[in-house]
MARVEX-43802 format. One record per residue (C-alpha): residue number from 1; x negated, y, z. Coordinates in steps of 0.5 Angstrom, whole numbers. Example, Ala and Ser with C-alpha at 12.3 -4.5 7.8 and 13.67 -1.06 7.14 Angstrom:
2
R seq     X     Y     Z
R   1   -25    -9    16
R   2   -27    -2    14
This chain:
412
R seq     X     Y     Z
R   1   -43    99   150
R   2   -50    96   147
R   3   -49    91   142
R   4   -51    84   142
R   5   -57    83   141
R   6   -59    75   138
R   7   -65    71   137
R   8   -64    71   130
R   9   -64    78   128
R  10   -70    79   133
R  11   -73    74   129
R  12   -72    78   123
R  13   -75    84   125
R  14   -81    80   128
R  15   -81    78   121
R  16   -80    85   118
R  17   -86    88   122
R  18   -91    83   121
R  19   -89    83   113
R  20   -90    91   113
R  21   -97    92   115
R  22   -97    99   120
R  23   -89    97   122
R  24   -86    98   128
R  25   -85    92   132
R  26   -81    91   139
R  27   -84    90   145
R  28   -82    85   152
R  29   -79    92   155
R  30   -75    94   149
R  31   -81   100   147
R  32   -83   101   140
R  33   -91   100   138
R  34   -95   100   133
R  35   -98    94   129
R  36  -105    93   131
R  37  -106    94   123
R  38  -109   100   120
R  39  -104   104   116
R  40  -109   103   109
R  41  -109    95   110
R  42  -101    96   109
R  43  -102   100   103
R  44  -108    95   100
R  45  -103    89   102
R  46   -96    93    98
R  47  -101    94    93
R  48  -103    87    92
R  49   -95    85    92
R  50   -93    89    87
R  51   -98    90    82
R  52  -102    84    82
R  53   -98    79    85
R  54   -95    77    78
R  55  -102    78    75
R  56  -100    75    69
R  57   -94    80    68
R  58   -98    86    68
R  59  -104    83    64
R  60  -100    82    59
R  61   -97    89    59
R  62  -104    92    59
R  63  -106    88    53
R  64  -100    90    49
R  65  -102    98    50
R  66  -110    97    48
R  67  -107    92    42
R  68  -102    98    40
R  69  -107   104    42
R  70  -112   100    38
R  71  -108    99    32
R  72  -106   107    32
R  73  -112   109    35
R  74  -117   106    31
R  75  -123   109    33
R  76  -120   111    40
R  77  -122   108    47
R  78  -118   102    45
R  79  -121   101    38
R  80  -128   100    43
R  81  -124    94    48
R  82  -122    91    41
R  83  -128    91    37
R  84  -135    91    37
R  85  -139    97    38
R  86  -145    99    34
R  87  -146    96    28
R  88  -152    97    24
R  89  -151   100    17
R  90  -153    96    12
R  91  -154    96     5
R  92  -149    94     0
R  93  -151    93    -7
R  94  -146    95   -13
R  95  -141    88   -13
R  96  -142    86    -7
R  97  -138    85    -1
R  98  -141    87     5
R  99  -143    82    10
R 100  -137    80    15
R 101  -137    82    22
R 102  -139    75    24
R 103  -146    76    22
R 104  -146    83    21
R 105  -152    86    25
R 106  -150    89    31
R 107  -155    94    37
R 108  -153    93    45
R 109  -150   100    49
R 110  -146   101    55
R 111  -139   101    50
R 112  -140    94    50
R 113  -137    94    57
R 114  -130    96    54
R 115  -130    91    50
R 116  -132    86    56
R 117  -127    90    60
R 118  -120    87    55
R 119  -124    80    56
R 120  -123    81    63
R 121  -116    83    62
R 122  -115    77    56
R 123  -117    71    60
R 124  -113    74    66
R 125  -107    73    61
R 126  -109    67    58
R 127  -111    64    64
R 128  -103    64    67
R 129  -101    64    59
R 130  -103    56    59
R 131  -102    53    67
R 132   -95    55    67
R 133   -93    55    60
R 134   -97    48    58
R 135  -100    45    65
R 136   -95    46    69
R 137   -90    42    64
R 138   -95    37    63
R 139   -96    35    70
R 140   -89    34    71
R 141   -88    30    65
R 142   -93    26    69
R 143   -89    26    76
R 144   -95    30    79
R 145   -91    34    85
R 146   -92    40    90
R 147   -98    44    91
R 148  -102    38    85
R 149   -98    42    80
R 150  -103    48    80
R 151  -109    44    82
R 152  -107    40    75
R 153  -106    46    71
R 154  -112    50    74
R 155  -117    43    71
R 156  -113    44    65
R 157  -115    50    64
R 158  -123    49    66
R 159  -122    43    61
R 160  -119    49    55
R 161  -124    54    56
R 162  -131    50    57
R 163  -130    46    51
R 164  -129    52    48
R 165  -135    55    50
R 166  -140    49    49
R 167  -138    48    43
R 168  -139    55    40
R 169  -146    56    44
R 170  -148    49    42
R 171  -146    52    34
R 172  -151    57    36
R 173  -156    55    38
R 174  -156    49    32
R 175  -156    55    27
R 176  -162    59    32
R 177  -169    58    31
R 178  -169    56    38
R 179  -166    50    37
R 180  -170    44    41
R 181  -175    49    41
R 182  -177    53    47
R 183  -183    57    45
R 184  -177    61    40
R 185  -174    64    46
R 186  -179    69    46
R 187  -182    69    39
R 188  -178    76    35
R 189  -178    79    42
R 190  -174    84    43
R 191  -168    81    41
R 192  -164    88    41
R 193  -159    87    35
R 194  -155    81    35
R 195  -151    78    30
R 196  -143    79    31
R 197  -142    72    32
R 198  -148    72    37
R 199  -146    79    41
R 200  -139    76    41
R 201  -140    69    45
R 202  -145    73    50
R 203  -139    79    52
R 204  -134    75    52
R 205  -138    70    57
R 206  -139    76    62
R 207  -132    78    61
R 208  -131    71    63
R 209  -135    70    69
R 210  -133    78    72
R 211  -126    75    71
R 212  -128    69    76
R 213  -129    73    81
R 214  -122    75    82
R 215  -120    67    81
R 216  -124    66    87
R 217  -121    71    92
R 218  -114    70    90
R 219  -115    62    90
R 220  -114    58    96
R 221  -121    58    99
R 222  -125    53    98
R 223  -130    50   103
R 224  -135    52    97
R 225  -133    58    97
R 226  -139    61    99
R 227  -144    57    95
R 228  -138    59    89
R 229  -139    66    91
R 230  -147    66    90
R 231  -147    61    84
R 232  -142    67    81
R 233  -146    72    82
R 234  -153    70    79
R 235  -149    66    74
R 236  -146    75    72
R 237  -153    78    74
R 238  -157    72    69
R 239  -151    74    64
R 240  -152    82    64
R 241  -160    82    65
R 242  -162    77    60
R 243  -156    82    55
R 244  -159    89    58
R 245  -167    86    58
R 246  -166    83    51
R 247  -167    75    53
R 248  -161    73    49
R 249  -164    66    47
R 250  -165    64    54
R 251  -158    66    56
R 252  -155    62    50
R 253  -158    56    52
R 254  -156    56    60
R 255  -150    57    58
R 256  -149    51    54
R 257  -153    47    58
R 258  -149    49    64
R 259  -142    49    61
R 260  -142    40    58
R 261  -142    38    65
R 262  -136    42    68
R 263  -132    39    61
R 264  -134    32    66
R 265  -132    35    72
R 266  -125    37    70
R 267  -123    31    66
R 268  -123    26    72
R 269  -120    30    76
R 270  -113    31    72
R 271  -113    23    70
R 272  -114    22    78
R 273  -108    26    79
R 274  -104    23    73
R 275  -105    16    77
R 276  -111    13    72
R 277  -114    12    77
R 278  -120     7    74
R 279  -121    12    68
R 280  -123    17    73
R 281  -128    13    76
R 282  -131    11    69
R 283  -131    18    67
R 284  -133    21    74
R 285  -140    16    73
R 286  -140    20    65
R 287  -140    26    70
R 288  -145    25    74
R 289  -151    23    68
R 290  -148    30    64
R 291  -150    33    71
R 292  -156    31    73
R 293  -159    30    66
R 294  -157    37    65
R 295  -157    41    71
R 296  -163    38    74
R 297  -167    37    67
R 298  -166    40    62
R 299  -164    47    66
R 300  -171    45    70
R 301  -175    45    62
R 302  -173    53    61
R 303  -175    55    68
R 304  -181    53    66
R 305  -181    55    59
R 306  -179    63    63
R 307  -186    61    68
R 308  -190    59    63
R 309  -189    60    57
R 310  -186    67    56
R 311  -192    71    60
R 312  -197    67    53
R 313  -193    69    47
R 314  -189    75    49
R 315  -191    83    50
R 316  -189    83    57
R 317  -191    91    57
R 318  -187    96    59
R 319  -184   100    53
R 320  -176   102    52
R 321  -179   107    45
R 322  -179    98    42
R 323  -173    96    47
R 324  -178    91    51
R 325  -176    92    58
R 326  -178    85    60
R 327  -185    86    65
R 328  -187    80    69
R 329  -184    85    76
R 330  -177    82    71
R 331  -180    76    69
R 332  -180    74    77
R 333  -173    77    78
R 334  -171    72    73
R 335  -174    66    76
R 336  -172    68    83
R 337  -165    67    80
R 338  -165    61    76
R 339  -168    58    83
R 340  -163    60    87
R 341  -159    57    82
R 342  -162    51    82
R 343  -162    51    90
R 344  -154    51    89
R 345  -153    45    84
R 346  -157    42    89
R 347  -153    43    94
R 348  -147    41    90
R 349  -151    35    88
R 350  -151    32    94
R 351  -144    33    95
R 352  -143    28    89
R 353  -147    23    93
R 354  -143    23    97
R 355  -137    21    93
R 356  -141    16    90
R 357  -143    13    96
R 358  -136    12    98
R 359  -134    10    91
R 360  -139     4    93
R 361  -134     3    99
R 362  -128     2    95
R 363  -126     9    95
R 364  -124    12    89
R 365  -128    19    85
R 366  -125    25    89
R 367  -128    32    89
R 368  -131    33    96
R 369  -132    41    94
R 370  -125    42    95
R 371  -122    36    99
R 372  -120    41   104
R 373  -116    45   100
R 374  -112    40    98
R 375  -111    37   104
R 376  -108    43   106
R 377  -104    44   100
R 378  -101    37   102
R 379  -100    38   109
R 380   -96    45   108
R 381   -91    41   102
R 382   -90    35   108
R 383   -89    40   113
R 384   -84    45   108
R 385   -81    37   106
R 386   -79    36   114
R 387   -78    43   116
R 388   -72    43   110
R 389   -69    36   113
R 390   -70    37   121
R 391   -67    45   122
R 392   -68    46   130
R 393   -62    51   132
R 394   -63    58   134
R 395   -62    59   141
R 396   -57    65   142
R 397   -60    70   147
R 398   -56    75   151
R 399   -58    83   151
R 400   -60    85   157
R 401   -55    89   159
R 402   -51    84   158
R 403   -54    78   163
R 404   -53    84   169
R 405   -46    85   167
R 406   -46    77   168
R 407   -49    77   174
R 408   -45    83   177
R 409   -38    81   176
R 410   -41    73   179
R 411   -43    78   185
R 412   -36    82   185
């Protein structure tokens, strides 16, 4: 006697199989067929679920063991991810302390990257840590419901780390010979040994940006996202190239250049989603003048300086016994990279025209970038809200077997 089959338990089994990549699924004539699916996809899709779906649970179990292993294993591959590598001997006359970390010398090789390795997993923690333990209450606390909670805390967290990084840049540079002064980008080239407070700004910035990439494909896609995409790869190649080619001042000051209108950018989109709506126009046009003053002026004077500056007062020959590495074939590489760059912010720029002429007719400052994330984030909370007050029910629906008995005994 066969079993009654019904609409829900096939429903489940459906469901089943399209959650598991590679299950079998059932056919109309009742024959089992594998999904479409290659059985790898299943694999990279499990592996995705278990391991990084909680990505904060396991950031923080890889940082407690390099804390540990640092901690008993001082000199260990765990000591290179918590501490600078290669500094400089230096020395000590008798009473004195020797200089703190901070502006101790220090030289560049390839153990920096363990170091910008724990970055990446430090601000992977510390990214989650501060939405769903500070964002994410304080969003509430302000009535802000639905998918708007995440895209709060994710600005929150922007906000955070962006004062952070303009200020310390900002503090570097102040105490820099290139402060206000172009030409010393390149005078006291090779810039080879950096001090602590220098090595750390610029190692933990590219452990920053390489951690974005991962924020990027695990995010809602943006309608960006490809121009976020090639924005984060020049952003990582400048960032790595002008460390590698010993071009640090340059680096140091795009990054603070860059950094103060992001700050401008994040603040509006949290008072729009607190409900404050007049504050966040008044901040939106501060935004705009740090945008163009910054991206479009100021960042244009340092790729003239790289242009026409650096070929009169550096030695662009190639010679790796003195560590100068930066030839004019590299100068090109990075003059192609910061237009590019440019090229980008130009686009984006004419996406914040857009906001502005619709300010003008009488909407309020939005964010055109990710308007349909949001949009769709919004449509998926009120299909969820209707779906949760309107349940169709489930149709009922007899096995085969069961429909030809039927129709035997109405004939009988």
């Amino acid at each position: 006697m066969s079993k009654k089959s019904t609409g829900p338990n096939k429903a489940a089994s459906t469901q089943d199989a399209h959650s598991h990549g590679g299950a079998p699924t059932i056919n109309k004539r009742g024959k089992k067929k594998m999904a479409s699916e290659p059985c790898w996809g299943g694999v990279v899709k499990t592996f995705h679920l278990h391991i990084f779906r909680d990505d904060r649970d396991l950031a923080l179990k890889l940082l407690v063991m390099i804390l540990c292993g640092g901690a008993v294993f001082g000199n260990s591959l765990f000591g290179k991810m918590l501490y600078l590598s290669y500094r400089v001997p230096e020395e000590v006359e008798e009473g004195k302390a020797a200089e703190p970390w901070y502006k101790a010398s220090y030289a560049k090789g390839l153990d920096d990257l363990y170091f910008v390795a724990f970055w990446i997993i430090a601000f992977t923690y510390i990214r989650m840590f501060v939405m769903k333990d500070f964002f994410y209450p304080l969003a509430r606390q302000f009535g802000i419901r639905g998918s708007k909670v995440e895209r709060f805390a994710e600005q929150g967290y922007i906000v955070l780390y962006y004062v952070l990084s303009w200020v310390s840049g900002m503090w570097l540079m102040y105490n820099s010979p290139y402060w206000m002064n172009t030409e010393h980008y390149w005078i006291g080239y090779p810039f080879d040994k950096l001090n602590g407070a220098m090595k750390t700004y610029y190692l933990m910035q590219f452990g920053y940006w390489m951690q974005q990439f991962y924020v990027l494909h695990t995010d809602m896609k943006r309608r960006d996202h490809n121009a976020m995409l090639i924005h984060h790869f020049i952003t990582s190649l400048l960032i790595g190239g002008s460390y590698f080619f010993h071009v640090t001042p340059i680096g140091n000051a795009i990054l603070a250049i860059m950094d103060v209108a992001d700050v401008f950018l994040a603040v509006p989109k949290m008072l729009r989603y607190m409900g404050f709506r007049l504050v966040c126009d008044v901040l939106f046009g501060l935004f705009v003048v740090a945008w163009a003053y910054t991206r479009h002026y100021l960042f244009v004077i340092v790729i003239h300086a790289l242009i026409y500056q650096a070929p009169q007062l550096m030695d662009m020959s190639w010679n790796p016994a003195e560590n100068k590495l930066f030839t004019p074939f590299v100068k090109n590489c990075f003059v192609t990279l910061l237009v590019g760059l440019e090229l980008v912010l130009c686009f984006w720029f004419l996406m914040i025209l857009k906001v502005i002429f619709k300010m003008f007719n009488g909407a309020s400052a939005d964010d055109n970038r990710s308007h349909d994330e949001e949009s769709e984030l919004e449509e998926a909370d009120r299909r969820a809200s209707t779906e949760k007050t309107h349940v169709k029910p489930t149709p009922v629906r007899d096995s085969p077997t069961v429909v030809l008995r039927a129709k035997a005994s109405t004939k009988a």
